[in-house]
C-alpha positions as a LaTeX table, in Angstrom:
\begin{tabular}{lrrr}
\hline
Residue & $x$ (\AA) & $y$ (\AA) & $z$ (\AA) \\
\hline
Unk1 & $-1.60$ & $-32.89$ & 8.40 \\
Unk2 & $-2.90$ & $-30.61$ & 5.31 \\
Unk3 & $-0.84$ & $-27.49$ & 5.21 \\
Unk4 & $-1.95$ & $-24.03$ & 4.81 \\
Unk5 & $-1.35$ & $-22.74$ & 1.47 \\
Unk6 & $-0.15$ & $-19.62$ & 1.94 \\
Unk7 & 1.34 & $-16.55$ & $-1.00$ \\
Unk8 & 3.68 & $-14.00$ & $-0.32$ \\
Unk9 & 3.42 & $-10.45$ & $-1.89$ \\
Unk10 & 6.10 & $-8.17$ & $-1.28$ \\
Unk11 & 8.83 & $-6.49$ & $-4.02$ \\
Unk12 & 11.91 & $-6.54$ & $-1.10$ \\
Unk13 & 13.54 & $-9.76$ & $-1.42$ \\
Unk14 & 15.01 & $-10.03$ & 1.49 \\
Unk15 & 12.00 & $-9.30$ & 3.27 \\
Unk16 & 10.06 & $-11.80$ & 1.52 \\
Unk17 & 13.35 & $-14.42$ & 1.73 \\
Unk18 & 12.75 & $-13.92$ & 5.36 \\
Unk19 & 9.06 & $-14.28$ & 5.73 \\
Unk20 & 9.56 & $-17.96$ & 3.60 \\
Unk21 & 11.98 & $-18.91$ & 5.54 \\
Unk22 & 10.28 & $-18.62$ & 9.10 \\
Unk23 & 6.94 & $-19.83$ & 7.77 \\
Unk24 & 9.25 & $-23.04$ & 6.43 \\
Unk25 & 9.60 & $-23.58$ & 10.58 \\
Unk26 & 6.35 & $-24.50$ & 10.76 \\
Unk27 & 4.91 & $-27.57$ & 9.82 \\
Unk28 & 1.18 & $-26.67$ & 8.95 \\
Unk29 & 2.88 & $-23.90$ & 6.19 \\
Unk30 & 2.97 & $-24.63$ & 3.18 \\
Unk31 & 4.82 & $-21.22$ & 0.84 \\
Unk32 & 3.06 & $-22.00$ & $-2.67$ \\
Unk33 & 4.38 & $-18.84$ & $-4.61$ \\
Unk34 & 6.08 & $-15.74$ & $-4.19$ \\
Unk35 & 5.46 & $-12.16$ & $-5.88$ \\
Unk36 & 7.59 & $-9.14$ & $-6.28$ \\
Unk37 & 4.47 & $-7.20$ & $-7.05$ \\
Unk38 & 0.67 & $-6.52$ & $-6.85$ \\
Unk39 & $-0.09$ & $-7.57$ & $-10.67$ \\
Unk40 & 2.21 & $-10.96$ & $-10.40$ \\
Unk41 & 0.25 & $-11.53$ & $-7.01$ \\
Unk42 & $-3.14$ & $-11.51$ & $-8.91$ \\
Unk43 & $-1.59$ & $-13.66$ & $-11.73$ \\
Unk44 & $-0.80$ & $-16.29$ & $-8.85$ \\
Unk45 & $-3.23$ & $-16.70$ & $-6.87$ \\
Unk46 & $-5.26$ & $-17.01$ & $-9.77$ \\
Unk47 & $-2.70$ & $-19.95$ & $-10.41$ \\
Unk48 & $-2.29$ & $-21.55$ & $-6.59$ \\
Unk49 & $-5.80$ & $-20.13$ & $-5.10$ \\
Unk50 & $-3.95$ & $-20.17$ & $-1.75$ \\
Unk51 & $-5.81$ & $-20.05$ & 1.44 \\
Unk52 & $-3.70$ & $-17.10$ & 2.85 \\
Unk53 & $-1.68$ & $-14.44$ & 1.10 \\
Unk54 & 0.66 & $-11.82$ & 2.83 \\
Unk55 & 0.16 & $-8.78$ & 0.82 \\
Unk56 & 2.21 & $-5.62$ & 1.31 \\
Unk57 & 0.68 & $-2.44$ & 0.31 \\
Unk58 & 3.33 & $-0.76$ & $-1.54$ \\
Unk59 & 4.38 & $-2.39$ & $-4.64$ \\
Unk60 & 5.32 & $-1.36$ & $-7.69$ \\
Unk61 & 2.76 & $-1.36$ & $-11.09$ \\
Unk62 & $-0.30$ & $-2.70$ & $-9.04$ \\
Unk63 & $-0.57$ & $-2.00$ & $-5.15$ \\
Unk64 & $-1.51$ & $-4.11$ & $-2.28$ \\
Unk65 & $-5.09$ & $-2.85$ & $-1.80$ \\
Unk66 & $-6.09$ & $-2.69$ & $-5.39$ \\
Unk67 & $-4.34$ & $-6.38$ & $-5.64$ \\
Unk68 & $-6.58$ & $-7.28$ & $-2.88$ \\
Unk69 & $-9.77$ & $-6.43$ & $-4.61$ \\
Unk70 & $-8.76$ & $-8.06$ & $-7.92$ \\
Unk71 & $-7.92$ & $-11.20$ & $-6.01$ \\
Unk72 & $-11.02$ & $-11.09$ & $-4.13$ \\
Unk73 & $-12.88$ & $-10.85$ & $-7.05$ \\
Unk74 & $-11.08$ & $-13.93$ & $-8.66$ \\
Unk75 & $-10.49$ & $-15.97$ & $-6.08$ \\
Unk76 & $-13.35$ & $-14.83$ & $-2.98$ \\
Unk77 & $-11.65$ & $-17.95$ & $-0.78$ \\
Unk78 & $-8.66$ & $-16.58$ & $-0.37$ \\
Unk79 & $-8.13$ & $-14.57$ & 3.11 \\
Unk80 & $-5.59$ & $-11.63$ & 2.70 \\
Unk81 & $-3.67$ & $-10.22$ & 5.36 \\
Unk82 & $-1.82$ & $-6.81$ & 4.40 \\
Unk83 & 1.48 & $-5.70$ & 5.33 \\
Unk84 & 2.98 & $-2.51$ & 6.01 \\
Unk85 & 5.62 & $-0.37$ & 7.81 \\
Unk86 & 3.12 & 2.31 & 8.63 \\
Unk87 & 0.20 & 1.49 & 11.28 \\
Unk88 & $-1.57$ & 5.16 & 9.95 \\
Unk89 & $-5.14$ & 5.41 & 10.57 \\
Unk90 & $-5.87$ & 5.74 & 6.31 \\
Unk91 & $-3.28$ & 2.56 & 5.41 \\
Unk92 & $-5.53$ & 0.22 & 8.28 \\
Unk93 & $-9.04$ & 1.86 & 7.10 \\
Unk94 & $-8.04$ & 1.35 & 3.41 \\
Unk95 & $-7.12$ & $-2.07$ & 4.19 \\
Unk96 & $-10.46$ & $-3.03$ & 5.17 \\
Unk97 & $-11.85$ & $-1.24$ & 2.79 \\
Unk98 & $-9.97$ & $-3.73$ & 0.58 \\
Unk99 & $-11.23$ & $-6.40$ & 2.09 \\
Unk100 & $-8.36$ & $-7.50$ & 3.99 \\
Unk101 & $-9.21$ & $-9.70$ & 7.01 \\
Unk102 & $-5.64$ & $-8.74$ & 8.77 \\
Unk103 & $-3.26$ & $-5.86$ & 9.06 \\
Unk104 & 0.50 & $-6.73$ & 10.48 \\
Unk105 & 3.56 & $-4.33$ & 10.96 \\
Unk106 & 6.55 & $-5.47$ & 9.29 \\
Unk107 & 8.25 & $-6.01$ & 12.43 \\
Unk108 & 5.73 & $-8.15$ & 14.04 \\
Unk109 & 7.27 & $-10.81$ & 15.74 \\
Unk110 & 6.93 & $-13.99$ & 14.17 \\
Unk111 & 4.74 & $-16.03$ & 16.70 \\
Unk112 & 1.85 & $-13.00$ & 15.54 \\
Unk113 & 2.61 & $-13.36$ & 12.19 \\
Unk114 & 1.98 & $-17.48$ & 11.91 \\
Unk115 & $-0.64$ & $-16.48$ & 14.58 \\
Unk116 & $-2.38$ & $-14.16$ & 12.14 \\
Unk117 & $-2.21$ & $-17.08$ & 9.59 \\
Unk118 & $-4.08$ & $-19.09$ & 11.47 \\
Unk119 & $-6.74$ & $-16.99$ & 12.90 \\
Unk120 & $-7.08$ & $-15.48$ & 9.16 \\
Unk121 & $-7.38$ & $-18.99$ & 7.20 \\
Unk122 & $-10.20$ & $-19.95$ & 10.10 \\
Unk123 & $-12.59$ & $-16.93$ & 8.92 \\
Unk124 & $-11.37$ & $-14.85$ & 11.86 \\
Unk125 & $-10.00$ & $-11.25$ & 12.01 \\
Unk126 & $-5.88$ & $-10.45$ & 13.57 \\
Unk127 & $-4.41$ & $-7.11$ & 13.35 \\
Unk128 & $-0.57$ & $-6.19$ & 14.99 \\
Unk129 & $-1.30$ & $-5.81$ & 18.56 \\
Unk130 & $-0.93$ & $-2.13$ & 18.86 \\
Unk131 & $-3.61$ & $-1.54$ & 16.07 \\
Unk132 & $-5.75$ & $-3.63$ & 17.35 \\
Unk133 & $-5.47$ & $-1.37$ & 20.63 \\
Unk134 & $-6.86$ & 1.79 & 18.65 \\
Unk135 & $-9.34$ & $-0.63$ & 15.90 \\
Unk136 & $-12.39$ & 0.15 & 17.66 \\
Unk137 & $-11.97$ & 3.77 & 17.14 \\
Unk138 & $-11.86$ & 3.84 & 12.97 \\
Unk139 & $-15.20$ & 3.74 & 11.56 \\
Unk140 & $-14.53$ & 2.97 & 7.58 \\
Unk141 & $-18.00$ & 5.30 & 7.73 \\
Unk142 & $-16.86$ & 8.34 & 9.44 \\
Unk143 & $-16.42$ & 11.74 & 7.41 \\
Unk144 & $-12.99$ & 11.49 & 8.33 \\
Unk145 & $-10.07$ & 12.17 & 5.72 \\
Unk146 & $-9.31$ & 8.66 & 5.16 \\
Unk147 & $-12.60$ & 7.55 & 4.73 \\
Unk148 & $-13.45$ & 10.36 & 2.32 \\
Unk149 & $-9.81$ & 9.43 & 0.17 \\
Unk150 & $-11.47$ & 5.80 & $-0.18$ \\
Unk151 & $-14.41$ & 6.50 & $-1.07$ \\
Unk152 & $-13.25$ & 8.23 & $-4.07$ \\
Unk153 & $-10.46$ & 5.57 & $-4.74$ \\
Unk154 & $-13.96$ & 2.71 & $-4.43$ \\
Unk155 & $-15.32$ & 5.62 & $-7.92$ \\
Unk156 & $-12.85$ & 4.37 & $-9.63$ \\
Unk157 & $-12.39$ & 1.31 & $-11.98$ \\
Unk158 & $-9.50$ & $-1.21$ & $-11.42$ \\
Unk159 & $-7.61$ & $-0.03$ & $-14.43$ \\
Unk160 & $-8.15$ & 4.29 & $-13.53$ \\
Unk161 & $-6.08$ & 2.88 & $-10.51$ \\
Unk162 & $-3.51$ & 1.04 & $-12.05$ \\
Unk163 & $-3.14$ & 4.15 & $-14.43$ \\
Unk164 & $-3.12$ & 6.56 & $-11.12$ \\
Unk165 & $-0.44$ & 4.24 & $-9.36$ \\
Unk166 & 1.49 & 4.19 & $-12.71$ \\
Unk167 & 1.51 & 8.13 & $-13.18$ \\
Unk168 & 2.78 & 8.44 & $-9.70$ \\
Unk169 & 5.44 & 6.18 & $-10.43$ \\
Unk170 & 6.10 & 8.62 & $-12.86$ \\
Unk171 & 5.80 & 6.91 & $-16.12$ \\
Unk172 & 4.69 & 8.54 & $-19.06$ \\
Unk173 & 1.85 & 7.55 & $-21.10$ \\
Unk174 & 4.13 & 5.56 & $-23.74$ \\
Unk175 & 5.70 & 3.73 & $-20.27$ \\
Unk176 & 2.35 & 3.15 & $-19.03$ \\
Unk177 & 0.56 & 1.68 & $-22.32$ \\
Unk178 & 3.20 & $-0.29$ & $-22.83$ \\
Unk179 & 3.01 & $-1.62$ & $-19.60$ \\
Unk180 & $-0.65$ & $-2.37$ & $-19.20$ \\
Unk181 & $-0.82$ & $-3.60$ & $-23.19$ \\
Unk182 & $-3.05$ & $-0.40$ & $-23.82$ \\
Unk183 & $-2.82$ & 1.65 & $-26.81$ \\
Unk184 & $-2.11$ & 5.80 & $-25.85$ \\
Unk185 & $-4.66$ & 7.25 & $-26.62$ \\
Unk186 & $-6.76$ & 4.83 & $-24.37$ \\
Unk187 & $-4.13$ & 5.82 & $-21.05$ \\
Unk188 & $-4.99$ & 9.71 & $-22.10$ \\
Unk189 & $-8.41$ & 8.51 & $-21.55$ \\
Unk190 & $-8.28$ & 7.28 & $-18.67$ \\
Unk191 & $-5.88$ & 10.07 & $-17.21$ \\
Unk192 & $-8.92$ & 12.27 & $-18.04$ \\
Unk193 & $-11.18$ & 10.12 & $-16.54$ \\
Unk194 & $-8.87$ & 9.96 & $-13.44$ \\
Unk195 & $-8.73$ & 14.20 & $-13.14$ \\
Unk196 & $-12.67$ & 14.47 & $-14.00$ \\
Unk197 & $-13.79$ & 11.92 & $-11.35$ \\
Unk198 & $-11.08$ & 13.03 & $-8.26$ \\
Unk199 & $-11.35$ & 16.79 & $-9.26$ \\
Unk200 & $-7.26$ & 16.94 & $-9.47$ \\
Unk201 & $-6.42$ & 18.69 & $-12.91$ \\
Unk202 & $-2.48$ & 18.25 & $-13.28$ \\
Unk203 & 0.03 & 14.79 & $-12.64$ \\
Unk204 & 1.70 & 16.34 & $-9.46$ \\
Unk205 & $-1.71$ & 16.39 & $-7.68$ \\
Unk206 & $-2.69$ & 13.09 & $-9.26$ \\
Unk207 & 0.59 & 11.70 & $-7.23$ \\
Unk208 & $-0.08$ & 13.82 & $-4.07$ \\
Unk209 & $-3.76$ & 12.03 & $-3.97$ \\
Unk210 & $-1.95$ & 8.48 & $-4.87$ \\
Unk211 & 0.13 & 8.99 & $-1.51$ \\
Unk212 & $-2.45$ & 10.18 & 0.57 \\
Unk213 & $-4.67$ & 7.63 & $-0.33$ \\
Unk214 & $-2.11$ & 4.78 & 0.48 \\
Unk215 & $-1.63$ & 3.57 & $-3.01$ \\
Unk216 & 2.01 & 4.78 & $-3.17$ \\
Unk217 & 4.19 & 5.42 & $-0.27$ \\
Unk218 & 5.50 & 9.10 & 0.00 \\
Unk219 & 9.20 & 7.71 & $-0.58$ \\
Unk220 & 8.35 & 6.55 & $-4.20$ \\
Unk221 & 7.54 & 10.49 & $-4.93$ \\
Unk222 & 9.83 & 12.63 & $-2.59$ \\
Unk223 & 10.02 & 15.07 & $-5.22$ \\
Unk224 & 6.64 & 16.45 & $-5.61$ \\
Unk225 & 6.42 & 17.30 & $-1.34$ \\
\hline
\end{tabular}
């Protein structure tokens, strides 16, 4: 029987331990790689090119949904469901945005999850059962706050978002250069670039629009509420 190849993406160990270990259950699984956040994901599916990758949207240096548009880009085979605790209208619409064929709550039961899997690596669409209740209703074109959030987030390059998720992580330029192998002066840039483009002219708005528009959750950045 060939196996699914399937990547997880999620920074809580545990969580992820326990996703690998019911998808080891079944026998057309196969778990090729495991990362602890959206950068390393990139970096392995790049490596694997799995068929499926479970891809939660908060991570730390690189979220899920700008993950899921590098890995697209890289690797257009590869079917992405996203995971989340929230089931909010802007997290599902940004998800398809994305280009995410599947959206599951984190305490979906496991026969949905492997489910989803399935339906996913066969071309096909599978969202949580009570989003897919309430799908029909978001339009990814409506005027409506989350669409208008991701269109902006679609202005911007993959790196202005990595910079954006970083400075709502609250790093400082030095932290962030280091981090992406930039030089300084090229993260002021694009902090500038980031301000011009969403109209936001200081870093506590900068990490108001990163939580609003799904790229960090609102627990990473209590502070600034």
């Amino acid at each position: 029987m060939k196996k699914i190849t399937v990547l997880l993406a999620e920074d809580h160990i545990i969580v992820r331990e326990g996703f690998r270990k019911m998808l080891e259950l079944e026998a057309d699984f196969e778990v090729v790689g495991e990362a602890q956040d959206g950068r390393q994901a990139v970096a392995l599916v790049k490596k694997f090119h799995p068929e499926v990758v479970l891809m939660d949207i908060a991570m730390p240096l690189l979220n899920g949904l700008e993950a899921t548009r590098q890995v697209l880009k890289a690797v257009p085979t590869t079917k992405i469901i996203m995971l989340s605790a929230h089931s909010d209208d802007a997290y599902v619409t940004n998800a398809i945005e994305s280009g995410a064929m599947g959206f599951l709550l984190k305490q979906t039961s496991a026969h949905d999850v492997c489910r989803a899997i399935r339906e996913v690596q066969s071309g096909k669409t599978f969202f949580s059962p009570s989003i897919s209740k309430r799908l029909s209703r978001l339009n990814p074109q409506s005027p409506d706050r989350a669409g208008v959030l991701q269109k902006k987030v679609a202005r911007l390059t993959s790196r202005e978002v990595e910079v954006l998720q970083l400075i709502a992580e609250g790093k400082a330029n030095k932290e962030t250069a280091s981090e992406l192998g930039i030089g300084i002066k090229t993260v002021e840039k694009h902090r500038e670039h980031l301000m011009e483009k969403l109209d936001i002219h200081d870093t506590a708005g900068l990490t108001r629009y990163a939580i609003s528009a799904g790229i960090i959750e609102s627990s990473v950045q209590l502070t600034i509420i």
